[in-house]
C-alpha positions as CSV (number, residue, x, y, z in Angstrom):
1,X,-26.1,6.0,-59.6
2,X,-24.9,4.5,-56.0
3,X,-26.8,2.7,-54.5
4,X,-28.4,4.0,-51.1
5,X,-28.4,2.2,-48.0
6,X,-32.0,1.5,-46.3
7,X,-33.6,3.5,-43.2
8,X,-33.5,0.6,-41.4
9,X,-29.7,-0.3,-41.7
10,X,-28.7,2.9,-40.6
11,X,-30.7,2.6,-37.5
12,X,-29.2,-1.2,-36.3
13,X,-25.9,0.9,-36.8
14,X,-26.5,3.6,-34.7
15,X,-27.9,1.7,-31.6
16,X,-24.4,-0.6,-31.7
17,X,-22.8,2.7,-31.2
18,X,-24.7,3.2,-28.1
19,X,-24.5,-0.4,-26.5
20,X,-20.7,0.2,-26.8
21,X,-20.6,3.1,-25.1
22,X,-23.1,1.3,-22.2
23,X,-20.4,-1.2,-22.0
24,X,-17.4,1.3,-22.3
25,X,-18.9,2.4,-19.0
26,X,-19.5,-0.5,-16.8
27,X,-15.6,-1.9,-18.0
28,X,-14.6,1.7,-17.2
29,X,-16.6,1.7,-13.8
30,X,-14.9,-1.9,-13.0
31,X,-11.4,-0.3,-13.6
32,X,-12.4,2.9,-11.7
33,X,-12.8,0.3,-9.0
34,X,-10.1,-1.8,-9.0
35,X,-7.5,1.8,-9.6
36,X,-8.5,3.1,-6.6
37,X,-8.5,-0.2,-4.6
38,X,-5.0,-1.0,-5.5
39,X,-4.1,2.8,-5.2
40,X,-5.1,2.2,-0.9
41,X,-3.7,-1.3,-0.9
42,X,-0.3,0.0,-2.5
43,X,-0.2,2.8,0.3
44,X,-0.8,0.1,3.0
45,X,1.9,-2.1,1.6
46,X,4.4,1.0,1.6
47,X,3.4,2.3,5.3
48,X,4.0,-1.6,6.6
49,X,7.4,-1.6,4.7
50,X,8.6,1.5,6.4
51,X,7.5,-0.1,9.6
52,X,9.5,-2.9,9.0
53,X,12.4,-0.8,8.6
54,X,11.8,1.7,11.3
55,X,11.3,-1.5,13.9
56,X,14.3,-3.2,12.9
57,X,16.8,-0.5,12.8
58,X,15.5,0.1,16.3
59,X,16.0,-2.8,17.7
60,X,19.5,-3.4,16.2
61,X,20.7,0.2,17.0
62,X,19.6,-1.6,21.0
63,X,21.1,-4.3,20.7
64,X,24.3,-2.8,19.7
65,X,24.6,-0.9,23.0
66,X,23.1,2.3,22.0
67,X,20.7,3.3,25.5
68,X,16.9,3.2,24.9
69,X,16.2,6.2,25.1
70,X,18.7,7.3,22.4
71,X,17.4,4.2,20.4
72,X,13.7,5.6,20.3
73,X,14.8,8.8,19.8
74,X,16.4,8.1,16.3
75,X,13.7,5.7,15.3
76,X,11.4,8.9,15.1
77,X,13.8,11.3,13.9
78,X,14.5,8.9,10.9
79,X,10.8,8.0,10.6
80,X,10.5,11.3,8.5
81,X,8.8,13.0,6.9
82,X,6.3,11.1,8.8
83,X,5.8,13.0,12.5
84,X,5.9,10.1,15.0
85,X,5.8,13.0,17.9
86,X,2.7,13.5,16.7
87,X,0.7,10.9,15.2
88,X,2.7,7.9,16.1
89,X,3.8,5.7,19.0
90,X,7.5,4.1,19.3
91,X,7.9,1.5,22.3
92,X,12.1,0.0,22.7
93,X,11.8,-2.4,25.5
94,X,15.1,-4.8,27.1
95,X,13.9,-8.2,28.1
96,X,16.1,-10.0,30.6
97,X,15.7,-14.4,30.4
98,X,16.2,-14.4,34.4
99,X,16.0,-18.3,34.4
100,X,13.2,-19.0,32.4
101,X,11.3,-15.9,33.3
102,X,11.2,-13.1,30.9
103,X,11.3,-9.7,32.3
104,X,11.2,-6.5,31.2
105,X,13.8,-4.3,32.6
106,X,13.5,-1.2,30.8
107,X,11.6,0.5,28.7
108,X,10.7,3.9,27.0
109,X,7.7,4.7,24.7
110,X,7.0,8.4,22.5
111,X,4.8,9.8,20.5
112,X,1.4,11.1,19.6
113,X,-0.7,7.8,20.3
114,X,-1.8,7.5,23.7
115,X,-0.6,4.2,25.6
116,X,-4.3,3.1,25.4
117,X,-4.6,3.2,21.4
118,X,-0.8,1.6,21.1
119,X,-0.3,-0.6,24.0
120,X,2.9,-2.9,24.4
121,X,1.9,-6.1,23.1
122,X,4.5,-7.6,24.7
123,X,4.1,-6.1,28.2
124,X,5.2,-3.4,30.7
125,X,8.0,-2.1,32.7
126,X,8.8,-4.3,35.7
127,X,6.2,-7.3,34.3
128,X,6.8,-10.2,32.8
129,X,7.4,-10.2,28.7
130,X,5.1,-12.3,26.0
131,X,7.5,-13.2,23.3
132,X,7.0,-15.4,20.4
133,X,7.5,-19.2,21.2
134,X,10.5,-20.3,19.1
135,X,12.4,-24.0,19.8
136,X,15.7,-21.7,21.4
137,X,14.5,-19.6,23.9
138,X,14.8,-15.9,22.7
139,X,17.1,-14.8,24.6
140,X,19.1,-17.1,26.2
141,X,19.4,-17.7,29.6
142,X,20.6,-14.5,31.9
143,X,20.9,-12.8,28.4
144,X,19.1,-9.5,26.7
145,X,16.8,-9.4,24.1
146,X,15.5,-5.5,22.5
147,X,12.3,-5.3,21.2
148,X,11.1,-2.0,19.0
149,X,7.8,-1.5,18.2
150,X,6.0,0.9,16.2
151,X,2.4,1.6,16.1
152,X,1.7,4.5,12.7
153,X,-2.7,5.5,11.9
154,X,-3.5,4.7,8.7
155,X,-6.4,6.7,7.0
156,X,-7.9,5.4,3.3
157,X,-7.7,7.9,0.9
158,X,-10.1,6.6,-1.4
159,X,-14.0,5.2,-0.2
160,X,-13.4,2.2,-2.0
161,X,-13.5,0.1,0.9
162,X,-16.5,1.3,2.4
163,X,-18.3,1.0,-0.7
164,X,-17.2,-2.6,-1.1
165,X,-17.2,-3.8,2.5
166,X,-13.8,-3.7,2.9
167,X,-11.7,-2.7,6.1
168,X,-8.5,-2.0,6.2
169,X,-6.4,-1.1,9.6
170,X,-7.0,1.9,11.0
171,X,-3.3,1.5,13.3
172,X,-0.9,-0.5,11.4
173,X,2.0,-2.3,13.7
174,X,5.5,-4.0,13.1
175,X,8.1,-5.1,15.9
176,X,11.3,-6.6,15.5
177,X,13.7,-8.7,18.2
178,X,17.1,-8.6,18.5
């Protein structure tokens, strides 16, 4: 004859099974979490790196001789598939070093955020240009400089940071100097 287990055993066995599955669901919870955290960080990290690009390749298309205008204008046609026209903001500016004095002598801005939500940060046509302090001035004296930047909206796509406190940017930014 086998021998039969006790009432008793059986019952210490099956609550085990249900504190696992408690705990199965606060680790999954915790990963649920931290998925769709790094799924909105990841997307921020992306938009930033093509901002990066698009800035630069601005810039340096300038600085090559290409006008503004025609500078801007391929910054958002090679922005796509994302629609600077319409939800973005491209600013190409030419600062002159007149003697110490940075001016800027030209520029053009596009795109679907208003001048008010994606201002120059470095100034505005005819004024005088803030440019980062470096130990050679940038640009040398009687000398261009062409600055690109790009303003693009970033929207989460997952409440995570809400629920956590978190904010990210709603307008991300990049500019690049050449």
């Amino acid at each position: 004859m086998a021998p039969t287990r006790p009432p008793l055993r059986r019952f210490r066995r099956s609550n085990n099974r249900g504190q696992a599955i408690v705990e199965f669901l606060l680790f999954a919870m915790v990963l649920v979490l931290l998925f769709f955290g790094l799924i909105d960080f990841g997307r921020v990290i992306q938009d930033r790196l093509i901002l990066i690009n698009l800035s630069r390749e601005g810039s340096n298309l300038a600085s090559r001789g290409a006008s503004l205008t025609t500078t801007m204008t391929d910054v958002i046609n090679d922005a796509a598939p994302w629609n600077m026209n319409a939800n973005g903001r491209v600013i190409v500016s030419s600062v002159l070093n007149s003697n110490g004095t940075f001016l800027i002598t030209e520029q053009v801005a596009s795109g679907g955020l208003s001048g008010t939500a994606a201002p120059s940060r470095i100034g505005h046509m005819g004024g005088s240009a803030t440019l980062p302090a470096t130990t050679v001035p940038l640009p040398q004296p009687n000398q261009y400089l062409y600055v690109t930047e790009v303003y693009w909206p970033f929207t989460p796509l997952t409440p995570i940071g809400q629920l956590l406190g978190l904010t990210l940017p709603s307008v991300l930014y990049d500019v690049a100097y050449f």
